[in-house]
N, C-alpha and C positions, 0 to 999 in steps of 0.2 A: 176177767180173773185169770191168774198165772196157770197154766197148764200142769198136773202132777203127772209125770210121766211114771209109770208102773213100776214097780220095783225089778230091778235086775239080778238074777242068781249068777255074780260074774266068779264061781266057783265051777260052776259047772263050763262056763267058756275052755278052762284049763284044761278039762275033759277030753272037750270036741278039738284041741289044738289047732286050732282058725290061723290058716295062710300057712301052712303044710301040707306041699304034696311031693308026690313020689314023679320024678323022670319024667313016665310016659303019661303022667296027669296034666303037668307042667307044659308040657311038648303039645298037647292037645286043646289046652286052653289056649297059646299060642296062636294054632292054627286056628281055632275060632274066631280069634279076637281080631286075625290077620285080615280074613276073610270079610270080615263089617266095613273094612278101610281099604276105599277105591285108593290107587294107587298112582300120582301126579309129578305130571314135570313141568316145571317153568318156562314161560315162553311161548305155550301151545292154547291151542282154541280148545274147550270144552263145554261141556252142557252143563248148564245149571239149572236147579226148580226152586222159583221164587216160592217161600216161605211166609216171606210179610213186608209188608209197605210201610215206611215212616212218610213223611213231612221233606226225610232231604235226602232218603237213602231205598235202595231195594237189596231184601238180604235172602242168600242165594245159598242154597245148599248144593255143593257140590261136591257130597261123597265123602269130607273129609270130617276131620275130628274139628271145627268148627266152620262155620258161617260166615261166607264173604258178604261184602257191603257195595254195591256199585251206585254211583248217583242218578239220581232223579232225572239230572238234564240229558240221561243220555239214549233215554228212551223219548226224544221229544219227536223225532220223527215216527216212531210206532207205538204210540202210546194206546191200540190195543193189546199190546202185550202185556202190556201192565194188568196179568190179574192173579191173584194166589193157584199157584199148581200151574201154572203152565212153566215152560221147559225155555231156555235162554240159551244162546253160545255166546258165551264170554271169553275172555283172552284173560292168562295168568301169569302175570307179571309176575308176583311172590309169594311164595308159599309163607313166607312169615315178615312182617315187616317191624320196626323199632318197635311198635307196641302191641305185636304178638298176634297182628293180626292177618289175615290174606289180603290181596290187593289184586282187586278182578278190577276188568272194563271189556263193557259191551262196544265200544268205538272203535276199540283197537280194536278186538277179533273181527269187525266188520270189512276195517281196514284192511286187514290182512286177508282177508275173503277176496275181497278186492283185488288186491294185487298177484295173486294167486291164479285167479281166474284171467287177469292181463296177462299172466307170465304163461299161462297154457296156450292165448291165443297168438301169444308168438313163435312159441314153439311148434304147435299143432298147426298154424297158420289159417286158424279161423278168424270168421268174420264174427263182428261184434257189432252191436246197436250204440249209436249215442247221440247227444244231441250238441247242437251247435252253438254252444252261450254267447261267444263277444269275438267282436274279429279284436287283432291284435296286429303289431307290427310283419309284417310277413306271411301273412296268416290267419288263419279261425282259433281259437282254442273252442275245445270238443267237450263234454261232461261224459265220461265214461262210468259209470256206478259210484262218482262219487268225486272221483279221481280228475283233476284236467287234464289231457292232454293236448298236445301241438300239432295241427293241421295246415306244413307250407301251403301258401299256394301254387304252387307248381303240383301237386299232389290232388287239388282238386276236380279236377279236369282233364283230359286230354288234351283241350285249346286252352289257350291262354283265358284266364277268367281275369277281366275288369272292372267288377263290383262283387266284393268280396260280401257286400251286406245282405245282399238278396236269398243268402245261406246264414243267418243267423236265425235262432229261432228253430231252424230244419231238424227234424229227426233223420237219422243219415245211418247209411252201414258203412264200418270202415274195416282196414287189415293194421294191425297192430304190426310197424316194421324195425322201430327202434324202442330199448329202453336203459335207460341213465338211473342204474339201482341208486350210488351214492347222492344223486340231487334228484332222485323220484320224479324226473322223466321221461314223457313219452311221447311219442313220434307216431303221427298214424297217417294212412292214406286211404283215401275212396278211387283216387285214378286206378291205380289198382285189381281195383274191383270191375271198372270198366274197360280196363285193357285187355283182360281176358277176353271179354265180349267182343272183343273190335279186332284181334285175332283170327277171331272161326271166319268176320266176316269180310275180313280182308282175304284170307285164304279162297274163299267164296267170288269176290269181286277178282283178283286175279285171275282166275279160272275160268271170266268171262270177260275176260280184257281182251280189244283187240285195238289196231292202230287204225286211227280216222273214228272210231266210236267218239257219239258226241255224248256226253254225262251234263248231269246235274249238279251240281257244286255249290259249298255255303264258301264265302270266303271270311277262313279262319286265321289267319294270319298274313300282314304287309311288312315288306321288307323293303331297304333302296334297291334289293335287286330282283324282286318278283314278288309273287302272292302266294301263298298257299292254300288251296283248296281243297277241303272236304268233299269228298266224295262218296260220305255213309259211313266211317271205320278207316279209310285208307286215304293220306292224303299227295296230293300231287303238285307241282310246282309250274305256277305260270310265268314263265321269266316275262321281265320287265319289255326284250325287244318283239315279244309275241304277243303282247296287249292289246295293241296296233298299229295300224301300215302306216300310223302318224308318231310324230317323237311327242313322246311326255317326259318331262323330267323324274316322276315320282311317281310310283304307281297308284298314290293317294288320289291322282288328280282324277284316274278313272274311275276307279269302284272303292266300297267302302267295307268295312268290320260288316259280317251276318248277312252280307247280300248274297242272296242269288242268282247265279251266273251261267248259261250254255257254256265249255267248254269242249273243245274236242281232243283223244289222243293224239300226241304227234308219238311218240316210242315210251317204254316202259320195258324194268329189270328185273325178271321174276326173281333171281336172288336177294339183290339189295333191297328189293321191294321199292323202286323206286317208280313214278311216272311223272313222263313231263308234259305238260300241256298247254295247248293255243286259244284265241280268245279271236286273234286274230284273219285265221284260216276260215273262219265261218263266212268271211266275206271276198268277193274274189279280188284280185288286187288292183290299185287304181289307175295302174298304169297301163293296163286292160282294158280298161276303159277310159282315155284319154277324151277331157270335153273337148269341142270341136272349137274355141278358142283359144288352146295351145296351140300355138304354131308357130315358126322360127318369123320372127320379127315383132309377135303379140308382145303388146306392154302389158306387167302384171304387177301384183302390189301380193308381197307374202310378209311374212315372218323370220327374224333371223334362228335359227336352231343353234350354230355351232360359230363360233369364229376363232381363226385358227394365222398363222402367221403368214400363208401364205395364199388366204382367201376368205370368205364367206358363205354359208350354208343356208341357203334360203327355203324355204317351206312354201310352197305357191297353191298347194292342196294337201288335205293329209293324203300321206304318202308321197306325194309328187317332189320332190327337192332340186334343188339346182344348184352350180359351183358360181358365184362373182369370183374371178379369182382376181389377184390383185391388184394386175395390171390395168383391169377392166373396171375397176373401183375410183379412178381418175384418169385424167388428161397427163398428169404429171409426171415426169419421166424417174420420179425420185419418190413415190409414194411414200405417204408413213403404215407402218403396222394395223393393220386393221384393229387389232384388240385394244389400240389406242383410245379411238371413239367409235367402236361400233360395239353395241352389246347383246347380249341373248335374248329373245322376245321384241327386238326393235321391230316396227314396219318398214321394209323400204321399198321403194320403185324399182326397179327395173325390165330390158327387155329380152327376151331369149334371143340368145345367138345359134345356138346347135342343139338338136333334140336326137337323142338314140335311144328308141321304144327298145330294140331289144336287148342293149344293157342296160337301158333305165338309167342313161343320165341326160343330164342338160347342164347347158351352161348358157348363161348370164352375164348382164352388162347393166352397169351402171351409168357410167360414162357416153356409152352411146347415145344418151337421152337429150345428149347437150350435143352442141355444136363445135366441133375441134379448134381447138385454136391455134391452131396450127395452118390454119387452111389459108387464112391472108395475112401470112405475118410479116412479110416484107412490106406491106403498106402499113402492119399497126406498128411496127418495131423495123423505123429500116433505120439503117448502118448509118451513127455520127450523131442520134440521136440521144437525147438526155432522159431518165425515167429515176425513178425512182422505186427501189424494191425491199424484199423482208428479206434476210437471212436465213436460211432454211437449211443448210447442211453445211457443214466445213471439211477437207479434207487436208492432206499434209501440203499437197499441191494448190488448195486455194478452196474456193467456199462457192456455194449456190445460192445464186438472189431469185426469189421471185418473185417477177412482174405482175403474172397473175394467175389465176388458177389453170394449172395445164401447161405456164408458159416460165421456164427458167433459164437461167445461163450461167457459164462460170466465170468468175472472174478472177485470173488465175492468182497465185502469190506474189509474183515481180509486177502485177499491175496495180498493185494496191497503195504503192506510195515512191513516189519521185527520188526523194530523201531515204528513207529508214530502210534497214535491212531487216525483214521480219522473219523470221522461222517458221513460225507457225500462225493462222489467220486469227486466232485467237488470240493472240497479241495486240490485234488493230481494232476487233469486233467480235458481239458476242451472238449468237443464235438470236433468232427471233426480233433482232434491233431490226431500223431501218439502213439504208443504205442508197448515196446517188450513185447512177450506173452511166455509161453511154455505151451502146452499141457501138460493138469493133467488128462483126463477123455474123456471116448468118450459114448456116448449113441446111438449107430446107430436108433435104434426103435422111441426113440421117436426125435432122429435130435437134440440134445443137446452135447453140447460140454463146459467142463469148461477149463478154460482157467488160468493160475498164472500166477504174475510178481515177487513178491517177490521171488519164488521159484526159480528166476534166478540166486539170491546171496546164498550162503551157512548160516544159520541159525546163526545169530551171538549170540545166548542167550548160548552158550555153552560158548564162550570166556568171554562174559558178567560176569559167574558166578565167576570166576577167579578176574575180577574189583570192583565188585560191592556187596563184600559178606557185611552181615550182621554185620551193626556198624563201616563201611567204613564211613569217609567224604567227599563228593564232593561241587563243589561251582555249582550252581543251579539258573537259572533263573526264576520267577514263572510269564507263561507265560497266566495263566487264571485264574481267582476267578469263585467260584461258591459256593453255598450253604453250602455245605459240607466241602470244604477246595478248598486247589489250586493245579494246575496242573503245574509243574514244567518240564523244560528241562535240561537235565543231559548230560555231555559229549557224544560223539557218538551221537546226534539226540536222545538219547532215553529222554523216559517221564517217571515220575514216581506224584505218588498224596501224597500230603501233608495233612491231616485231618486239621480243622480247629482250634482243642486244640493244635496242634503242630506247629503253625505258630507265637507263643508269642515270642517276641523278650526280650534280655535282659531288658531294657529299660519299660518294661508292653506292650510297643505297638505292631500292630499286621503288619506283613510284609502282603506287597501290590502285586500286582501284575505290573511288572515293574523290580520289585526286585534283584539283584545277592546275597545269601547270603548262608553262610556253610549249608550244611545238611547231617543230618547220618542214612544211610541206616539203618531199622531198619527191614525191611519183603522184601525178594526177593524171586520170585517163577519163575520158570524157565517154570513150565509147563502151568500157566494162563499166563505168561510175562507181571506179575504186579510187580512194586516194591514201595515200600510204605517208606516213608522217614519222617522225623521231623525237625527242627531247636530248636526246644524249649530242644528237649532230650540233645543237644548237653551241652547245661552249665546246667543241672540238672546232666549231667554224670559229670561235672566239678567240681560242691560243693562237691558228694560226694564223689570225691577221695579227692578231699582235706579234707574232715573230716575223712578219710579212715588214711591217713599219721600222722594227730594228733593224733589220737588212738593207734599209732601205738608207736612213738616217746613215749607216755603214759608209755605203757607197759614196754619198756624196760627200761624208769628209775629207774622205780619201780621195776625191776627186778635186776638191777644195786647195788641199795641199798641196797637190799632184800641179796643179795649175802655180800656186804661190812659188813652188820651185823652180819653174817653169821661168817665170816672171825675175828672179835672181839670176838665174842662167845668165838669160837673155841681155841685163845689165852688166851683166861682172865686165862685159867688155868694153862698155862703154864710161864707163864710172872710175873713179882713183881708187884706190886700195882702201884711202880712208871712206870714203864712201860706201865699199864694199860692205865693210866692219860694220858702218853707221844700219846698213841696212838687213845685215845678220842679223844684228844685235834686235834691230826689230821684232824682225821676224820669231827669234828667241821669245822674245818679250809676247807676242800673240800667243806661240804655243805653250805656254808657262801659263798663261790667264787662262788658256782654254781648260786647259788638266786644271786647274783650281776652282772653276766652274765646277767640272764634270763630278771636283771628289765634294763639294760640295751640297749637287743634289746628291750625291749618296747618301752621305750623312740624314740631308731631309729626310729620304726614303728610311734609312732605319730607324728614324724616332716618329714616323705613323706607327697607327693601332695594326696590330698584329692579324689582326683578320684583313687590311686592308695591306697588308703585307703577303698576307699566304695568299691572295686572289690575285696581285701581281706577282709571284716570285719563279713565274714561267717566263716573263718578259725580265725582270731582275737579270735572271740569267742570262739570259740572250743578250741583253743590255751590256751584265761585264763582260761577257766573251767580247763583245764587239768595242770595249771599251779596251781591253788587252791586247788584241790586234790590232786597235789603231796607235795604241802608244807604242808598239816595235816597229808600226811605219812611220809614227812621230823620229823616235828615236833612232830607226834608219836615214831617214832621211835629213838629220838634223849633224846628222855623224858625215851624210855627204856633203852638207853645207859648211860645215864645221874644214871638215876637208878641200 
C-alpha cells in the first residue's frame, strides 16, 4: 500500500526562513564542514579502509566525499587483507575521472614503495636482500621487492666466476650502484660487499709480508704471461718464467683454475699493494745438481724449446739447455735456416761440446755424430772426375752443387757453358735441379772445392776458328739491344756483338732486335771468345768491289789502245800513204763500234726496273766517269792519229 506521508504546515516554513544565516553562522558551518573532508593530492600513496567487497571490485574510503573502487586482482598476492575495516595504502591517480569517480590502485602504491626504498639504498648506500631469478646475457638478473634488477658478472665476485648458474635460485645481499629512472633500471653489485672485507685483510696480510715467506695460494686466475694467486683477500702474480727451472709455453700446461699451490715471496709494494711470486724457488736449481752423465762428449737426446736463425735451443733436463748453433747442425759449409725444418718440441740427438756449470751454459752438436766428409775427400772426389749434384745456392758469381751431405763446390759463371754468355746462373738452371759436375780443384784447408760443367765437353773455340774466321758471313739472329749495339746468335749456340754503327741496313734503317739478317765476322779471338760482327760492312765491302772492277775495266782499255797506237806508229813507216789511210780508217772504224757498244748498254741499263737500277747506280756512276775519260783518250788519241 502507497505510503501517506503526514500533512505539512509549509506556512510555517516561511516563519522559520530555512537556509538563512548571518556571516559568522555561515563562516562556522564552513569550517565544520571543512573539517569532515581529509584533504588529497594526486599522485601520492594514502591509506584507505576497505568498506565492502564486490565480486570484481574493493571499495575504499579514503576520507573523501566518495568511495574509490580498486580491483580484485590486485590483492592476489595478500589476499589476507581482504577483510572489511582493515586499512590499505593505495596510490591516487585521480581525484575524479570521466565518470565522477576516484581512480586508486594498490599496485602502483606498492610500486612506488618499491622504488623508493631502491632510491634510499642508493643514496644512503645500504645493503639490500634479494634473490637471484635467471642468469641473463652477462649476467644474473636479481628480484629485488618486485623489481628486477641487473647483476654483471664482473660484480659477482672478486675472481672471475665461470658458472653463472650455481647463483640462481640464491638469496644474496647486494649494494644498489646504478639506477636508469627513464627505462627503470637497475645495476647492483655483491663484489662490493666482499671488497670491503678483503680490504681489513689485505691490510692484515701486508703487515705480515716478508720476502722468502712461503704462503698458500688458490689459483684464481691464468694468463700467457703468469698466474694469479689468491692468497686469502690479496692477490699476487706468479710470472710465467718463475713456474719453473723448465720452459712451458703456457702456464695452463702446469696448474689449473682453484688449485692449491705452495708459493714463496720473491718482493712485494706496500703502496701498490702489489706481490710477486715464485713457484719455482722452492726447488733448488738443476744445474746444481748436474747428473753425473753430463759431460763434454755425452750423447743426449732432449727437446727443441726455441729455434732461432742462428741456432737451436735444446732442453736435455728441465732446466738444463743447451745452444746447437748453426754451424754445428751440418757438415755443410752453406747450411739452410734452421726454422726451415726444425720445430718447437722436436726430439733431437746430439752431443755436448763445452759445458760452463757457472754461467750455465752448454753447447751442442749435431753434426758431430757423423763422420766428416771431408776427411777422405780426395780419394771420394779427386780432381778430373765426373758426379753428379743438386743445386743448392746461386750467387751473382755462379751457384753451389751438392754432391753430398757436408760436401759442396762452386762452379763458377764462365764454367757453365762454352758457347753462351750468361749473367746470372739462373739463366742456365734452377735451385734444387740436378746438375753434371767434374772436379777442377780441391782445397782440403780451407774445405773448398770447384767444381765445372762446361769442362765436360771438349772446348769447341778450336773448331770455331776453322768456321768463323775473319770476313766470313753467317745469317744471325739479334737476340738483345742494348746501348752499345746488339747481341746476336750465330750457328752452334754461339753469340757474338754487333756495335751500334754496324747495324745500318741497306735501306738507312737500323736492324731491331727480332731480326735474322747476313753478317760478316770481322774480329774473332779465340782467347777472350769474343767475336765481333757487322751487317752494315757487308754492302760497304759490296760498293767497293764494284768500283774495284770499274777501275779495272778502265785500265785495260786504255792500255788496249795505248798498244793499238803503238802498233800504227810502228807501221806508218813502213807502209805507202794509202796504206796508211787504209789502216786509220780502220782503226776509226774499231773505235766508232766500240762507243756504239758502250752507248748501247746504256740504254739496256735504263730500261731495267728501277730498284734494279738504284742497287746499281753506284757502279752506273763509276761506269760513266770511266766511260768519259776514256772517250777524251779515245778522242786524244785519235786527233793524234788523225795528225
Amino acid at each position: 500500500m502507497p505510503l501517506n506521508p503526514p500533512d505539512i504546515d509549509w506556512s510555517k516554513l516561511d516563519k522559520i526562513k530555512f537556509g538563512v544565516y548571518t556571516p559568522e553562522e555561515r563562516e562556522k558551518l564552513v569550517k565544520s564542514y571543512e573539517s569532515t573532508i581529509t584533504q588529497l593530492t594526486e599522485h601520492e600513496i594514502i591509506p584507505g579502509r576497505i568498506v565492502s567487497i564486490t565480486d570484481k571490485y574493493v571499495v575504499l574510503n579514503i576520507g573523501f566525499k566518495s568511495d574509490g573502487l580498486v580491483s580484485l586482482t590486485e590483492f592476489k598476492d595478500a589476499p589476507e587483507q581482504l577483510s572489511i575495516g582493515n586499512t590499505v595504502d593505495v596510490y591516487l591517480e585521480s581525484l575524479e575521472d570521466k565518470n565522477g569517480q576516484l581512480v586508486l590502485s594498490r599496485k602502483k602504491a606498492k610500486i612506488v614503495r618499491i622504488w623508493d626504498k631502491i632510491n634510499g639504498a642508493l643514496q644512503n648506500e645500504e645493503t639490500i636482500d634479494g634473490v637471484v631469478k635467471r642468469r641473463t646475457k652477462g649476467g644474473l638478473v636479481v628480484d629485488l621487492f618486485g623489481v628486477e634488477a641487473f647483476l654483471p658478472g664482473s660484480q659477482i665476485d672478486i675472481k672471475p666466476v665461470r658458472d653463472f648458474d650455481i647463483y640462481v635460485g640464491k638469496k644474496m645481499q647486494f649494494r644498489v650502484v646504478k639506477i636508469n629512472h627513464p627505462h627503470e633500471n637497475v645495476v647492483v653489485s655483491h663484489k662490493i660487499l666482499i671488497e670491503k672485507d678483503i680490504e681489513e685483510q689485505k691490510s692484515n696480510i701486508l703487515k705480515n709480508l716478508e720476502k722468502g715467506q712461503v704462503l698458500e695460494g688458490i689459483v684464481k686466475n691464468i694468463t700467457d704471461f703468469g698466474v694469479f694467486i689468491d692468497l686469502g683477500g690479496l692477490d699476487g702474480l706468479l710470472h710465467l718464467t718463475d713456474l719453473t727451472w723448465g720452459r712451458i709455453n703456457h702456464p695452463s700446461d702446469l696448474l689449473k683454475l682453484d688449485q692449491k699451490i705452495n708459493v714463496v715471496v720473491l718482493d712485494f709494494d706496500d703502496n701498490k699493494k702489489r706481490i710477486s711470486l715464485g713457484m719455482k724457488q722452492l726447488e733448488p736449481h738443476p744445474w746444481d745438481n748436474l747428473p753425473a752423465d753430463l759431460t763434454v762428449g755425452s750423447k743426449v737426446v732432449g727437446k727443441v724449446v726455441t729455434v732461432t736463425e742462428y741456432g737451436v735451443f735444446m732442453e736435455i733436463r728441465p732446466g738444463i739447455e743447451g745452444l746447437i748453433h748453426i754451424s754445428e747442425l751440418s757438415w755443410s759449409s752453406h747450411p739452410k735456416n734452421p726454422q726451415e725444418y726444425i720445430k718447437p718440441n722436436d726430439n733431437l740427438d746430439a752431443v755436448i761440446l763445452t759445458m760452463e756449470k757457472e754461467e750455465r751454459k752448454m753447447s751442442l752438436s749435431i753434426k758431430q755424430l757423423t763422420e766428416d766428409p771431408w776427411k777422405n775427400i780426395n780419394e771420394k772426389y779427386p780432381v778430373g772426375t765426373k758426379f753428379k749434384g743438386v743445386v743448392k745456392n746461386m750467387t751473382n758469381f755462379g751457384l753451389f752443387v751438392e754432391l753430398e751431405e757436408g760436401i759442396d763446390g762452386l762452379v763458377h759463371i764462365s764454367d757453365l757453358s762454352w758457347t753462351k754468355k750468361i749473367n746470372h746462373p739462373s739463366e742456365f738452371i734452377q735451385k734444387e735441379q740436378s746438375l753434371d759436375v767434374i772436379v777442377t780443384e780441391i782445397d782440403t784447408a780451407n774445405r773448398r772445392l770447384a767444381l765445372g760443367h762446361k769442362q765436360l765437353e771438349e772446348d769447341p773455340w778450336e773448331t770455331f776458328t776453322t768456321i768463323f774466321t775473319t770476313g766470313s758471313i753467317h745469317k744471325c739472329t739479334i737476340i738483345k739491344m742494348t746501348e752499345k749495339g746488339a747481341v746476336c746468335e750465330l750457328p752452334y749456340g754461339l753469340q757474338g756483338f754487333a756495335p751500334i754503327k754496324q747495324l745500318k741496313k741497306t735501306d738507312g734503317t737500323q736492324a731491331q732486335s727480332g731480326e735474322t739478317l747476313p753478317f760478316k765476322v770481322v774480329d774473332f779471338s779465340k782467347e777472350s771468345k769474343k767475336i765481333t760482327l757487322s751487317h752494315t760492312r757487308i754492302q760497304q765491302d759490296l760498293d767497293k768491289d764494284s768500283k774495284n772492277d770499274t777501275d779495272s775495266k778502265k785500265e785495260m782499255e786504255e792500255k788496249e789502245i795505248a798498244e793499238d797506237v803503238k802498233k800504227v806508229k810502228s807501221k806508218v813507216e813502213k807502209t805507202t800513204l794509202a796504206d796508211t789511210h787504209e789502216n786509220l780508217k780502220k782503226l776509226k772504224d774499231k773505235i766508232t763500234n766500240e762507243d756504239n757498244k758502250e752507248l748501247k748498254d746504256e740504254a739496256t741499263v735504263s730500261d731495267e726496273p728501277k730498284t734494279a737500277k738504284a742497287s746499281k747506280s753506284k757502279k752506273s756512276k763509276t761506269e760513266d766517269g770511266s766511260e768519259d775519260e776514256g772517250e777524251k783518250t779515245k778522242k786524244t788519241k785519235k786527233s793524234k792519229t788523225d795528225d
